[in-house]
VEXDREN-2710 file (C-alpha; in Angstrom, 1 decimal):
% VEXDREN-2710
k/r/px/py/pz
1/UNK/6.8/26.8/-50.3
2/UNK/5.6/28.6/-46.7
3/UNK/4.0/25.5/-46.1
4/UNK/7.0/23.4/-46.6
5/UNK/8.8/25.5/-44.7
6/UNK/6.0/24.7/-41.8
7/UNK/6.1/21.9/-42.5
8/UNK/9.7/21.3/-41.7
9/UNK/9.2/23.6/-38.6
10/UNK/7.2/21.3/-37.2
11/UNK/8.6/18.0/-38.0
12/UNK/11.5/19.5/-36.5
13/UNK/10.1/20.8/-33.4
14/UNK/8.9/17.2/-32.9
15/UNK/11.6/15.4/-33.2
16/UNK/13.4/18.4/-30.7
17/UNK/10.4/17.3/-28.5
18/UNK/10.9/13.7/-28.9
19/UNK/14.6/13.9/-28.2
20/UNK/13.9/16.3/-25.2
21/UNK/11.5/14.1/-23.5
22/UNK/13.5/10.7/-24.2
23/UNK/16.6/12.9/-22.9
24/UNK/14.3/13.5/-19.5
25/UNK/13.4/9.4/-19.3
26/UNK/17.0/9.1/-19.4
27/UNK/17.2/10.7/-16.5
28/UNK/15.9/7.8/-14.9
29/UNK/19.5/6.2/-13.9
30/UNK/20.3/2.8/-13.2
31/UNK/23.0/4.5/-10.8
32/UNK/20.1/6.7/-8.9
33/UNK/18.0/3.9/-8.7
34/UNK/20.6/1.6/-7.1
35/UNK/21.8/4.4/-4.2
36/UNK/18.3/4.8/-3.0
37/UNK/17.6/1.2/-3.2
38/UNK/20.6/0.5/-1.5
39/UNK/20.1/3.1/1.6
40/UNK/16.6/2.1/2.1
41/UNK/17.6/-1.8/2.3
42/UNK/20.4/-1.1/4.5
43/UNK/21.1/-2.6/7.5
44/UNK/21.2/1.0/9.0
45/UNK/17.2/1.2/9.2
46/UNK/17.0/-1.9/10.6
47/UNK/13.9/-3.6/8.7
48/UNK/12.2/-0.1/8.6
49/UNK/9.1/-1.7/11.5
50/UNK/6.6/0.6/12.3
51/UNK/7.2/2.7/15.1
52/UNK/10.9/2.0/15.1
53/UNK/13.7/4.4/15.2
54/UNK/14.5/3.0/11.3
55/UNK/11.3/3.8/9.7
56/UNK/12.0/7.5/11.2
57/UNK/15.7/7.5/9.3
58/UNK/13.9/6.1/6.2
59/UNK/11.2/9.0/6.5
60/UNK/13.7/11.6/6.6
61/UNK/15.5/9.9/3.7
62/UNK/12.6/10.2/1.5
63/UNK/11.3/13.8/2.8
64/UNK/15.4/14.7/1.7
65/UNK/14.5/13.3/-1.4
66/UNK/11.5/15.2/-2.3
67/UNK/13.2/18.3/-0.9
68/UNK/16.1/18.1/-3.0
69/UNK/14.0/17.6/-6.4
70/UNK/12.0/20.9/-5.4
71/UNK/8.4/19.2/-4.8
72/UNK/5.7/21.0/-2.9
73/UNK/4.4/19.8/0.6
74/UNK/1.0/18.4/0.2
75/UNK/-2.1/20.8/0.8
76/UNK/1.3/23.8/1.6
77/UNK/1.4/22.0/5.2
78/UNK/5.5/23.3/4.8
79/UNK/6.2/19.4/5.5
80/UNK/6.7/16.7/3.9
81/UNK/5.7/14.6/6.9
82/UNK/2.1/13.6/6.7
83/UNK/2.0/12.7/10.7
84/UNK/-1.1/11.0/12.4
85/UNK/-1.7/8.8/15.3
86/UNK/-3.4/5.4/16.2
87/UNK/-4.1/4.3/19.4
88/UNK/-2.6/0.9/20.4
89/UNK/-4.0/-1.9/22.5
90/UNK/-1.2/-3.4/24.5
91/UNK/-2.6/-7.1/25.4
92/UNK/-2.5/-7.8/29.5
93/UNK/-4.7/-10.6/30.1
94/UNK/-8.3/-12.1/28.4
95/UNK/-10.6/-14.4/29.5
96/UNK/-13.8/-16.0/29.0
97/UNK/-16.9/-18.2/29.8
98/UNK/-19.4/-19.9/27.9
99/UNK/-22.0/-21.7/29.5
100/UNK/-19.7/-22.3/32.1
101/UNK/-16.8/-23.5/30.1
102/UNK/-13.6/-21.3/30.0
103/UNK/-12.4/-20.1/26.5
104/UNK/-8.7/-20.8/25.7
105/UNK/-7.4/-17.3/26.1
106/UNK/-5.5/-18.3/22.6
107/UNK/-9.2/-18.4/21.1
108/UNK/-10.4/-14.9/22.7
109/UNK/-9.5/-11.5/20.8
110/UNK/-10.8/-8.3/22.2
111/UNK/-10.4/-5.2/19.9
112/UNK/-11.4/-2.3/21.9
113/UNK/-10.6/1.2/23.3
114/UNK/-10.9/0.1/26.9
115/UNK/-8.6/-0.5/29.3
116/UNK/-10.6/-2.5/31.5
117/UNK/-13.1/-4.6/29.2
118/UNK/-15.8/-7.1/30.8
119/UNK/-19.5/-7.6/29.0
120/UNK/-22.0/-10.1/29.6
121/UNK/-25.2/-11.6/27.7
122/UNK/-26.8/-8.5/28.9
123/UNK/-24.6/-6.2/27.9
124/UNK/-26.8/-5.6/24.1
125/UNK/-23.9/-7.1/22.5
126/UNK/-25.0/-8.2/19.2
127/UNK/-23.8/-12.0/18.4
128/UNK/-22.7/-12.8/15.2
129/UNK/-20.8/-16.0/13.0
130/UNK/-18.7/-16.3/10.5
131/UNK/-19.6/-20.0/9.4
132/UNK/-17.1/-21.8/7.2
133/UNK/-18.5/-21.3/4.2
134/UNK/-18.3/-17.6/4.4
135/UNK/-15.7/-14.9/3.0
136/UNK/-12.9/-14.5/6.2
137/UNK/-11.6/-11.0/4.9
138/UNK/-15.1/-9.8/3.7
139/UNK/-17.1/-10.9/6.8
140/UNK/-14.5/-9.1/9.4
141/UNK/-14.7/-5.8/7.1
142/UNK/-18.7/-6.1/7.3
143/UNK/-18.4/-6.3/11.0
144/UNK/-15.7/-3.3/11.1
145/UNK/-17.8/-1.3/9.3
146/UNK/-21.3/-1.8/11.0
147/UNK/-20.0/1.0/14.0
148/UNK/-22.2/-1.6/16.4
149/UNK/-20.8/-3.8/18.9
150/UNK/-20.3/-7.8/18.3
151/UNK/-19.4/-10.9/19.7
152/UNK/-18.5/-12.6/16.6
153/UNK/-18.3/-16.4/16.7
154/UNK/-15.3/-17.4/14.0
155/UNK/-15.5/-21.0/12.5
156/UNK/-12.7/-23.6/13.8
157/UNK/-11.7/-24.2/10.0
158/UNK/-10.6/-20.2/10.3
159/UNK/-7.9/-21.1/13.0
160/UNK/-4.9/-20.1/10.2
161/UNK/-6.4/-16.7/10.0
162/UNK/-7.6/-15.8/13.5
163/UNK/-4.3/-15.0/15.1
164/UNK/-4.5/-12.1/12.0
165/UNK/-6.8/-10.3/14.1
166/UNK/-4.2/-8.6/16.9
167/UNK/-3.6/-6.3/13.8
168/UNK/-6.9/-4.6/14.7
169/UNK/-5.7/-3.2/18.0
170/UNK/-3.2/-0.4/15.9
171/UNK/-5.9/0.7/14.1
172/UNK/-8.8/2.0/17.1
173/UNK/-10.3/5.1/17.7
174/UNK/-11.7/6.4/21.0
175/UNK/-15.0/6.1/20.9
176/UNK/-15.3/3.5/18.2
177/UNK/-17.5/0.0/19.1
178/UNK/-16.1/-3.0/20.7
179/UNK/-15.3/-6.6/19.0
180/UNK/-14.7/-9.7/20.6
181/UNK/-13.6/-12.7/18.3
182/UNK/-13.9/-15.9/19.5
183/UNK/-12.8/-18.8/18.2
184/UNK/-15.0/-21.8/18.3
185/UNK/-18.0/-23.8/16.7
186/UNK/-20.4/-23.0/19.8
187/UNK/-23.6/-20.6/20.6
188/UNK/-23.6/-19.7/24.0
189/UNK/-26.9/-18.8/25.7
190/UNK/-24.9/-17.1/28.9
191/UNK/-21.2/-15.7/28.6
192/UNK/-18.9/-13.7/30.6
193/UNK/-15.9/-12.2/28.5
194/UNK/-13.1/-9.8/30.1
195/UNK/-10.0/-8.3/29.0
196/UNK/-7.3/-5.9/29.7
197/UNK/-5.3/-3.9/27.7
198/UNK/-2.7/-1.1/28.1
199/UNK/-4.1/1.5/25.9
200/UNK/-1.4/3.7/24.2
201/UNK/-1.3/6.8/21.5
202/UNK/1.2/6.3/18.9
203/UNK/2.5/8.4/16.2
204/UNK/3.1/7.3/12.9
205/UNK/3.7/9.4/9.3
206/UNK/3.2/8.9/5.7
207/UNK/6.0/11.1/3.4
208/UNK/3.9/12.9/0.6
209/UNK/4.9/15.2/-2.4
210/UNK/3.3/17.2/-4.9
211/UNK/3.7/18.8/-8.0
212/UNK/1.0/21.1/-8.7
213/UNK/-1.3/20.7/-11.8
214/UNK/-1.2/23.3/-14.8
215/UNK/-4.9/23.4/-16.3
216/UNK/-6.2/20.4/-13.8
217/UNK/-5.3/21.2/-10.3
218/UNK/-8.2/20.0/-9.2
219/UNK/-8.0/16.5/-10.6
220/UNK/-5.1/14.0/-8.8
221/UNK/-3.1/11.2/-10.0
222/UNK/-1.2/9.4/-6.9
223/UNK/2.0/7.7/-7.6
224/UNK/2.6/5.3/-3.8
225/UNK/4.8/2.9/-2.5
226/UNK/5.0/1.8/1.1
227/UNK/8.2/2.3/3.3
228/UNK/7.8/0.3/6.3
229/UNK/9.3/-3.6/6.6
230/UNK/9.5/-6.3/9.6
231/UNK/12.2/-4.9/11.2
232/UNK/14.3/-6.9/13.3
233/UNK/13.2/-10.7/14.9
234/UNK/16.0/-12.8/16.6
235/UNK/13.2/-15.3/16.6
236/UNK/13.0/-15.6/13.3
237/UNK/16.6/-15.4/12.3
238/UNK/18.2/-17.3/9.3
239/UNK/22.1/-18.1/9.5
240/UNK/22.7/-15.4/11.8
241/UNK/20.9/-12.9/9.9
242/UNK/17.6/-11.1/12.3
243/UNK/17.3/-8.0/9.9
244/UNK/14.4/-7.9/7.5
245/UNK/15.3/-5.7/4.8
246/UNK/12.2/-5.1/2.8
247/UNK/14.7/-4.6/-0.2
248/UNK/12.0/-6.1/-2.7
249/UNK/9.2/-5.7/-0.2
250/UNK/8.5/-2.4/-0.2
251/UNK/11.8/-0.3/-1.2
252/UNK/11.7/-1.5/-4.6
253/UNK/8.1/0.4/-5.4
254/UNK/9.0/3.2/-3.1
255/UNK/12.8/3.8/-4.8
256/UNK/10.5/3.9/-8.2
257/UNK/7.9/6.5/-6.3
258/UNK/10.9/8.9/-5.7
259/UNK/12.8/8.2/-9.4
260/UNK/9.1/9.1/-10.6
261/UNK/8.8/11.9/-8.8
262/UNK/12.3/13.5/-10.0
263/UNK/11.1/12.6/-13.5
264/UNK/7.7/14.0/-13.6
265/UNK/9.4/17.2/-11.8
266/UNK/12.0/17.5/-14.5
267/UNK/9.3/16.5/-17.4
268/UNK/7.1/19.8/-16.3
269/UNK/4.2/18.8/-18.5
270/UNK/1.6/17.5/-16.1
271/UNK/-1.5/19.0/-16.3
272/UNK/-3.2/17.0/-13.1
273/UNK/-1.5/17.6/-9.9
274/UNK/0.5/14.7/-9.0
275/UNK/0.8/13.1/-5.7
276/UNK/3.6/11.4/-4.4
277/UNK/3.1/9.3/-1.0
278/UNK/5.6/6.6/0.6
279/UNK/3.0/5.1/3.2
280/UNK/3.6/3.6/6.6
281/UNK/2.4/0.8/8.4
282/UNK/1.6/-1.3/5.2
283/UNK/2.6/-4.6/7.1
284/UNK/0.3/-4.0/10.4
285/UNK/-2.6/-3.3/8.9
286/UNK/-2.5/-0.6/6.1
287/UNK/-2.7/2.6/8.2
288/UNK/-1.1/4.8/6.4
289/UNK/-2.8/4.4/3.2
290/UNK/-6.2/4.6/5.1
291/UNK/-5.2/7.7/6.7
292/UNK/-4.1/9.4/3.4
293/UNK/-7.3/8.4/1.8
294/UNK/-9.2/10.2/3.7
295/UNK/-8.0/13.4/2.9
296/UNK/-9.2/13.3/-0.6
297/UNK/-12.9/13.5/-2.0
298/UNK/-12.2/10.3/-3.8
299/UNK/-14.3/11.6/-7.5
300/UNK/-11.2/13.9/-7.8
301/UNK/-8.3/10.4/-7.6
302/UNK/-8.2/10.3/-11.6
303/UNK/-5.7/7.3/-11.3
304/UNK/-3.6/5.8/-8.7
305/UNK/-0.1/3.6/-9.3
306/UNK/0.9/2.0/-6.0
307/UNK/4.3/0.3/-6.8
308/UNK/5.1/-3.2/-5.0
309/UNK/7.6/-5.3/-5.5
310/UNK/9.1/-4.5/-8.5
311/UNK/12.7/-5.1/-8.1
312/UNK/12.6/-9.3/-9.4
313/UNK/11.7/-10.0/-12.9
314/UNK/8.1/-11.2/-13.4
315/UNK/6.9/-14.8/-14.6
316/UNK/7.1/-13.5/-18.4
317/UNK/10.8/-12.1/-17.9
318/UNK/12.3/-8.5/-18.4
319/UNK/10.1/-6.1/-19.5
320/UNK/7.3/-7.0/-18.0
321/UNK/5.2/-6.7/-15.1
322/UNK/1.2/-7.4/-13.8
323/UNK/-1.3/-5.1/-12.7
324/UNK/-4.2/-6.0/-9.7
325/UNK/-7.5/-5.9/-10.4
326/UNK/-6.5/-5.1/-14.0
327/UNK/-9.8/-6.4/-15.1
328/UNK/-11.4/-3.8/-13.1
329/UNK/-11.2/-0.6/-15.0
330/UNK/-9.9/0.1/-18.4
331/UNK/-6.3/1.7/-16.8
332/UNK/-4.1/-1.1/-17.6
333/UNK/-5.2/-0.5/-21.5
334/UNK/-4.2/2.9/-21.4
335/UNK/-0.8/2.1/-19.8
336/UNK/-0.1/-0.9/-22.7
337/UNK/-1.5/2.1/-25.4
338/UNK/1.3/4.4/-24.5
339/UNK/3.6/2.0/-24.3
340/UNK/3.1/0.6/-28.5
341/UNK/6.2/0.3/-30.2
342/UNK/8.5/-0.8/-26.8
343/UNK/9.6/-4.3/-25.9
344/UNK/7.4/-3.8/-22.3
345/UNK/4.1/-5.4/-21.6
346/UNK/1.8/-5.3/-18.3
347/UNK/0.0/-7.9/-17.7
348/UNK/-2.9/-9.2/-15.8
349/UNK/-2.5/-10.0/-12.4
350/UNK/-1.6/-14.4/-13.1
351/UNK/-2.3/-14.6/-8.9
352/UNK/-5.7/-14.0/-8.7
353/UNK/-6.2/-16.4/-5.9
354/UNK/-4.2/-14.8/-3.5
355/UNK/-6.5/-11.8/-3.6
356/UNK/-3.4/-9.0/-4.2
357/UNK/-5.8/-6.5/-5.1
358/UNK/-7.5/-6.3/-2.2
359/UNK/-4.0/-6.5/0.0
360/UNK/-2.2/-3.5/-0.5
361/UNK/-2.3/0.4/-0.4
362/UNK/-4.5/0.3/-3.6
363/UNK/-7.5/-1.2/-2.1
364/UNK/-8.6/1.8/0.4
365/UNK/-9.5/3.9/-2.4
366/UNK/-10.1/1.2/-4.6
367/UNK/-13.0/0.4/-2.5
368/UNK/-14.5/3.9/-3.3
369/UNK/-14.7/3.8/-6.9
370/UNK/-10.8/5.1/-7.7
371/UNK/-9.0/3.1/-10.3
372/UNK/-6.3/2.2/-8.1
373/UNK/-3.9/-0.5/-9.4
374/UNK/-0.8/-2.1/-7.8
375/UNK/1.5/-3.0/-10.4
376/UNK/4.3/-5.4/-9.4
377/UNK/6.8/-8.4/-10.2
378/UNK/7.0/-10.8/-7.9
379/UNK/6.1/-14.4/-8.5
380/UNK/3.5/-14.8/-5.4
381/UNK/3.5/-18.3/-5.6
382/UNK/7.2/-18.8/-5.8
383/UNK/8.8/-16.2/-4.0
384/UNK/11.7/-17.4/-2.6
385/UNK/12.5/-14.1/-0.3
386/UNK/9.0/-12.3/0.5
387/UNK/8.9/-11.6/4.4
388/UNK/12.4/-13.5/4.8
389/UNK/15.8/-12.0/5.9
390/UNK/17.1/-13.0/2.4
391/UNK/14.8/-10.0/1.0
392/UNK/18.3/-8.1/0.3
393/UNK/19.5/-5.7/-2.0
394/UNK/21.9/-8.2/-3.5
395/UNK/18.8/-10.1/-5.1
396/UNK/17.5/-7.7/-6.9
397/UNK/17.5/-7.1/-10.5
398/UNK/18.7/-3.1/-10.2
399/UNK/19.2/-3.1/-14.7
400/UNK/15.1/-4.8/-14.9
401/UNK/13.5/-2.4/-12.0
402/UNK/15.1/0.4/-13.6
403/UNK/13.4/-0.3/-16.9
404/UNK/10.2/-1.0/-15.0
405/UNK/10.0/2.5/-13.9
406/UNK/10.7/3.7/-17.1
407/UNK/7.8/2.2/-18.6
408/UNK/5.6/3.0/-15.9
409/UNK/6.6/6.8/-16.4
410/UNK/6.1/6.5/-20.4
411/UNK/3.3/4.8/-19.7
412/UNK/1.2/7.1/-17.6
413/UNK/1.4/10.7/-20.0
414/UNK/-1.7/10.4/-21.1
415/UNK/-3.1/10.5/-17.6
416/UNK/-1.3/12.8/-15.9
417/UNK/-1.7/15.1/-18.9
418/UNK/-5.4/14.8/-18.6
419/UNK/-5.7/13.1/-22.0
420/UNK/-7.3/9.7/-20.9
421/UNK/-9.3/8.9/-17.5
422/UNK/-9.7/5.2/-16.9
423/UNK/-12.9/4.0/-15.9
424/UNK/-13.8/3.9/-12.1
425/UNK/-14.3/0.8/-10.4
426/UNK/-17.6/-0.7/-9.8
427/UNK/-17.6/-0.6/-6.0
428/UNK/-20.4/-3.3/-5.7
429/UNK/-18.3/-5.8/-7.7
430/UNK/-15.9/-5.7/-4.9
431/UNK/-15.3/-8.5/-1.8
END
């Protein structure tokens, strides 16, 4: 009899706990969802562009938002404001000589700390190509990473991309080595390049969250979105309309980084500490989510669920979303495990092609081992808002996104209750 009695007790007790924690996803309302959606889309922050007086509103939004579901400031810093700088290159002039033919000062990009630039043949400048053949993205990181000075001669059939390269000049450091890209199919024997910049310290900030870890303090689990959009561009205007809301692109996945955090902090269960980080300056270059990377030993990053793009429904429907890189560790198995008996599915990422894994806040920790996945909706090769001033709240699917974040907070118990680990990513697989 005692142990049908127990037996009862316990049954009981589970379906209390069942009840309780289904009670807590609950909490996860379509009607929260929407108001920070809305607010972060608004024309009020003004496209949210880096260094602009909207991505400031939208910080202090978000740092309101942590504050009011009682999360910690990361590492006690009694701030939710993870500030940092980057020191800017503001373009004056360029020019350059090969041989004793002028470069097209289109074709010349100088990435450098100097104001006043000018090198020579002699000036132990290493020259380099990137032939046609080669990897674009994976040949400029090689060259960014060396810490030596290049003159890199880019392909003509790389035209598309070269422009791209101005994005460097947000991300220097003082003393870091000099680049000059030039475009053209040529090998110069004598060259005289010069450039002048106005050189500029700017301040820029990531909002991050904790919640400490019970038995596994130690061990992290980041939950990330980025905050910053296009901001404004008259240029660019369609029917009027100059504001680039970013409502898909990024406030979807950083609304479902703040519903997660108020979850996770009502759940109470998690025994990894949990990080919660909107990053900044996602469009120019990823600077926020390099910055924040480095402040972690990256063996203690158990798991990492950066949120893009989440507010559309996905090429399979509702219910449903894709994971990056999902081939890459075992993580997107986990997820689907915890998620038997429900109508959601995550899939594999269908866009291969356009290299997503490697193009978002994911891939700076990625790149050192962490399985770091971006898990997302939107039909990459038939979006009909991405980077448009049609990316509004009004097109978004507020019922589906709000389901999407329920499944991705179901789905990741396991992990932050330091029951599975997914399997790190083999860094020499990577571009």
């Amino acid at each position: 009899m005692k142990y049908l009695k127990l037996g009862l007790l316990l049954l009981t007790l589970s379906v209390v706990s069942t009840s309780w924690s289904q009670d807590i996803l609950n909490t996860i309302s379509k009607t929260e969802t929407e108001r920070i959606e809305k607010y972060l889309s608004s024309d009020e922050l003004e496209g949210r562009k880096t260094f602009s007086k909207g991505i400031d509103k939208a910080a202090a939004f978000i740092a309101n938002e942590f504050a009011q579901a009682g999360l910690a400031t990361f590492k006690n810093s009694g701030t939710y404001l993870q500030s940092f700088s980057r020191m800017s290159a503001k373009f004056i002039n360029a020019s350059g000589n090969f041989d004793g033919n002028s470069i097209d000062q289109k074709n010349l990009i100088v990435i450098t700390p100097k104001a006043n630039f000018s090198i020579t043949e002699t000036s132990g400048y290493e020259v380099v190509k990137i032939n046609k053949d080669d990897n674009f993205g994976t040949s400029i990181r090689k060259y960014i990473s060396a810490g030596k000075n290049f003159v890199i001669l880019v392909d003509e059939s790389f035209a598309s991309n070269f422009g791209r390269l101005t994005n460097l000049k947000s991300n220097l450091t003082e003393n870091q080595p000099s680049l000059v890209f030039v475009l053209t199919n040529l090998t110069p024997t004598k060259f005289i390049i010069e450039a002048t910049h106005k050189i500029e310290n700017l301040s820029l900030a990531n909002v991050v969250a904790v919640i400490p870890g019970k038995s596994l303090s130690g061990e992290y689990v980041i939950f990330s979105g980025h905050y910053d959009h296009l901001g404004i561009n008259s240029a660019r205007a369609v029917n009027g309309d100059s504001i680039y809301n970013g409502a898909n692109d990024d406030a979807a996945g950083t609304t479902a980084m703040i519903m997660l955090s108020k979850y996770f902090k009502k759940l109470n269960n998690n025994e990894r500490t949990l990080i919660f980080a909107a990053f900044t300056a996602e469009e120019v270059g990823g600077f926020g989510a390099q910055y924040f990377s480095k402040q972690f030993d990256p063996t203690t990053v158990k798991a990492m669920f950066n949120l893009e793009m989440i507010g559309t429904e996905s090429k399979w429907g509702k219910n449903s979303a894709y994971i990056t890189g999902y081939e890459k560790t075992d993580m997107g198995a986990i997820l689907q495990k915890n998620l038997a008996g429900t109508a959601f599915t995550f899939y594999p990422d269908p866009y291969t092609d356009q290299n997503l894994f490697y193009r978002s806040d994911n891939a700076t920790l990625a790149r050192l081992g962490v399985p770091a996945h971006t898990i997302s909706t939107s039909k990459m090769d038939s979006e009909p808002n991405y980077h448009k001033p049609s990316d509004q709240f009004e097109t978004l699917d507020i019922d589906n996104m709000n389901e999407i974040i329920k499944a991705i907070a179901k789905s990741a118990q396991s992990i932050i209750a330091g029951k599975d680990t997914p399997t790190r990513v083999d860094t020499t697989q990577l571009k």
